[in-house]
C-alpha positions, 0 to 999 in steps of 0.5 A, a space after each residue: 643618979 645612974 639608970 640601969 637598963 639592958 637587952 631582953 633584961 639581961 642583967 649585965 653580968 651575963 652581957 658582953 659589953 656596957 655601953 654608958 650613956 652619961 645623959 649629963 654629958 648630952 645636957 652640957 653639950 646642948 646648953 654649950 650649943 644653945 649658947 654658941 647658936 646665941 638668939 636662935 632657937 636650939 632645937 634637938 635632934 633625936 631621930 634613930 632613936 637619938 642616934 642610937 642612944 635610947 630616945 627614952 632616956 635621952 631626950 627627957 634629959 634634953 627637955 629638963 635643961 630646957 629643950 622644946 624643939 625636937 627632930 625625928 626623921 618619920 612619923 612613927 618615930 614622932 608618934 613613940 617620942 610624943 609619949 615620952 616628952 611633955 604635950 608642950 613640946 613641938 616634934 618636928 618631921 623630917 620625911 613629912 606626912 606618909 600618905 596613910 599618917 597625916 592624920 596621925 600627924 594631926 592627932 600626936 600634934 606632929 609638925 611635918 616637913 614638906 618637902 614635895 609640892 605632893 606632900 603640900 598638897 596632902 597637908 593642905 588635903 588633911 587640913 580640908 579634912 580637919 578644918 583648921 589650920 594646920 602648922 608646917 615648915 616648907 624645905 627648899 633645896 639649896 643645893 644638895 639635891 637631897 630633900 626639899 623643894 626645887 626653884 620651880 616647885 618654889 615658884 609653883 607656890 609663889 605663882 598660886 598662893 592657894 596651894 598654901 591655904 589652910 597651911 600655917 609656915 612657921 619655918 623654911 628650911 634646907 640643909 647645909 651639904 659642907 657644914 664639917 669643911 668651913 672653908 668650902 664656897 658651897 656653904 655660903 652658896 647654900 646660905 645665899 639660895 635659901 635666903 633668895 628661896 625664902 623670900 618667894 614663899 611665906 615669911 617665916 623663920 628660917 633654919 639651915 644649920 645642923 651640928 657643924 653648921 652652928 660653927 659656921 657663925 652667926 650668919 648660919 644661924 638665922 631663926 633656928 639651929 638643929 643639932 643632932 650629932 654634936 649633941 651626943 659629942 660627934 666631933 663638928 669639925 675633923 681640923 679643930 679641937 672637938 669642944 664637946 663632952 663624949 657622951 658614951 663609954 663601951 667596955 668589952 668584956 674578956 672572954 677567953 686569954 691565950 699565948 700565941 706564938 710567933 708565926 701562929 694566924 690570928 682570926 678568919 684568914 688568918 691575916 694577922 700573925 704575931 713575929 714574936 709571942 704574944 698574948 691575945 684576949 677575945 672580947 665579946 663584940 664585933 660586928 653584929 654589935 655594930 663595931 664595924 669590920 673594917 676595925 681589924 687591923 687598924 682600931 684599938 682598945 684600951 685598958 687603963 693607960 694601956 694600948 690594945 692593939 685589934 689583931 685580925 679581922 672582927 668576927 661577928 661576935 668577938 675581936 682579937 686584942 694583942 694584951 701583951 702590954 698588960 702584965 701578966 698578973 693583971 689579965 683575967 678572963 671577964 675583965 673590962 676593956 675600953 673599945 670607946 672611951 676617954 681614950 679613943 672617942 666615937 670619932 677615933 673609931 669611926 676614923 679607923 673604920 674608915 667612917 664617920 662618928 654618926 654611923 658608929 653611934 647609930 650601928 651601936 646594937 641591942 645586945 650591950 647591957 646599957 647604963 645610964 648616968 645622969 
C-alpha cells in the first residue's frame, strides 16, 4: 500500500523532489531491535517528528508490529502523538514537565522524565493537586553532564524520601555519551554509576541504552531500551556493517541541463571549473531542503548505476550534477536523480557533509513531495 502526502498539498508533479519513507523498512528495523534488545522492553523514539519522517505516518506503523512505548523530547510533542497512537500507549517525555504543562501532562496521560530535583518538586506540586499518584521516571547523570540528576541531588532524594511522595517511579534512566565506540572505557563506566545511583532511589527498572547502545550487549540492556535513530536505518556503529534496512529515498528532480566547457565556473564563487567539457543538471534541492551546504564538492547523486558527482557550492534551492557519465540520450529536463537511496545512504551523506546521519534525517524539509509505503 503506498500513502501519498506532500507540502501545502502539492501534487507531486509540481515538487522538486519525493522523499519515500517505506514504513515496512521502520517496522523490521524494530522487530530486528525488539529481538536483539532479547527480554527487555523495546520502546521508540519518534521525537522531531519521528526524526523528521512524519510521526503521523510512522509511529501507527510502529504500534501495529507491536510497540507500546514511545519517547518524544516535549510535552507538546507528547500532546500531538497522544492523538495519533491508541490510549494504551505509554508516551514518555524526555525534557519533563514545563512549569505551565503539568497538568496538561496529567490530562494526555504523558509519563514525564524529571531530570531536576525542581522538576521532582513539580511533579510531586501536581500530584498534591491531582490527588493521586502519578507515574514518573528519575534520569541520573551517569556521566555526560547533559540531562538528570546529580550524586547529590541523588542523595537529596535518598536522605528525604518525602520528595518522592505521591510519585510513582517506574524507570530510572541515563544515557549513554559513547554508545557508537564499543571499546570506549566510558561506556562501562556509565554502566556502573547508573547502577550505583539506582540503587539510592526507588527500585524500578532500569534504561540506558539508545540505538548504539543495544549493540553494546546484554549488560546494556537492562529493563528497557530506547531506540530512535536505528529505527529509521541510522547506521549504530561507523566501524561495522550497518544490519538495518534504510528507511528513505530522496529523489531530485532535473531542472534545467547545460554543456559547460573546460574552464567555465560552476555556482556561487565559482569554485568548481570543469579541465575538460562536461554536462551539468540543476536539481531542485539545497539547503533550504536540508541538504546540507558543506555537500559541494564532496556528495553525490545517483542515476541508476551512474555516479553524479555535486559540483560547486549547494545553493539554497538548487545543487550542480556532473552528468557527463549519462549518455546523452538519456538526459532530460524533469528526470529523476537519487540524493539518498540504495546507493549512498543517509549515513553516506552525512559523512560527506561533514555530519552525522540523525541531523540529515532531521533537517530533512517541508517542501519535498512525501510518499509513503507501507
Amino acid at each position: 500500500m503506498t500513502i501519498l502526502s506532500g507540502p501545502h498539498l502539492w501534487p507531486a508533479s509540481r515538487a522538486g523532489a519525493t522523499l519515500t519513507v517505506d514504513l515496512a523498512a521502520v517496522a523490521h528495523n524494530y522487530r530486528f531491535l525488539c529481538r536483539k534488545a532479547g527480554e527487555a522492553v523495546c520502546a521508540a523514539v519518534v521525537k522531531a517528528d519521528a526524526y523528521g519522517l512524519g510521526a503521523d505516518k510512522v509511529a501507527p506503523a510502529l504500534e501495529k508490529v507491536g510497540a507500546r512505548e514511545f519517547f518524544v523530547a516535549h510535552v507538546d510533542e507528547g500532546i500531538a502523538l497522544r492523538k495519533i497512537v491508541s490510549e494504551s500507549a505509554r508516551i514518555t517525555v524526555l525534557h519533563g514537565p514545563r512549569p505551565d504543562a503539568a497538568s496538561e501532562c496529567v490530562y494526555f496521560n504523558l509519563r514525564p522524565v524529571l531530570n531536576t530535583l525542581e522538576q521532582v518538586e513539580l511533579w510531586k506540586k501536581e500530584t498534591i493537586r491531582q490527588q493521586e499518584v502519578l507515574d514518573a521516571v528519575l534520569q541520573v547523570d551517569s556521566g555526560m553532564s547533559r540531562f538528570g540528576l546529580s550524586w547529590q541531588d541523588v542523595q537529596v532524594l535518598a536522605d528525604d524520601p518525602e520528595r518522592l511522595k505521591g510519585i510513582q517511579t517506574n524507570l530510572i534512566m541515563s544515557h549513554l555519551a559513547c554508545a557508537d565506540d564499543p571499546k570506549n572505557p566510558a561506556n562501562e563506566m556509565q554502566r556502573q554509576k547508573l547502577l550505583e545511583m539506582a540503587a539510592y532511589l526507588p527500585a524500578a527498572p532500569l534504561s540506558l541504552s539508545a540505538s548504539s547502545g543495544i549493540f553494546l550487549g546484554a549488560a546494556y540492556h537492562m529493563g528497557l531500551v530506547r531506540p530512535g535513530a536505528a529505527l529509521y536505518g541510522i547506521a549504530p556503529n561507523a566501524d561495522e556493517a550497518n544490519p538495518l534496512r534504510q528507511a528513505v529515498r530522496l529523489q531530485a528532480r532535473v531542472l534545467q541541463l547545460r554543456h559547460v566547457g573546460p574552464g567555465d565556473g560552476v555556482g556561487y564563487g565559482l569554485t568548481y571549473r570543469p579541465q575538460g567539457p562536461c554536462r551539468i543538471a540543476t536539481v531542485a534541492v539545497g539547503y533550504a531542503d536540508g541538504f546540507s551546504r558543506q555537500n559541494g564538492g564532496a556528495g553525490c547523486a545517483w542515476f541508476g548505476d551512474i555516479r553524479l558527482p555535486i559540483v560547486g557550492r549547494v545553493s539554497m534551492d538548487s545543487l550542480a550534477l556532473d552528468v557527463s557519465a549519462v549518455p546523452e540520450a538519456l538526459l532530460q529536463v524533469d528526470m529523476h536523480v537519487d540524493l539518498i537511496g540504495a546507493r549512498r545512504s543517509v549515513d553516506d551523506v552525512a559523512a560527506s557533509a561533514g555530519t552525522i546521519g540523525y541531523e540529515v534525517l532531521t533537517s530533512l524539509g517541508g517542501r519535498y513531495y512525501r510518499e509513503y509505503i507501507d
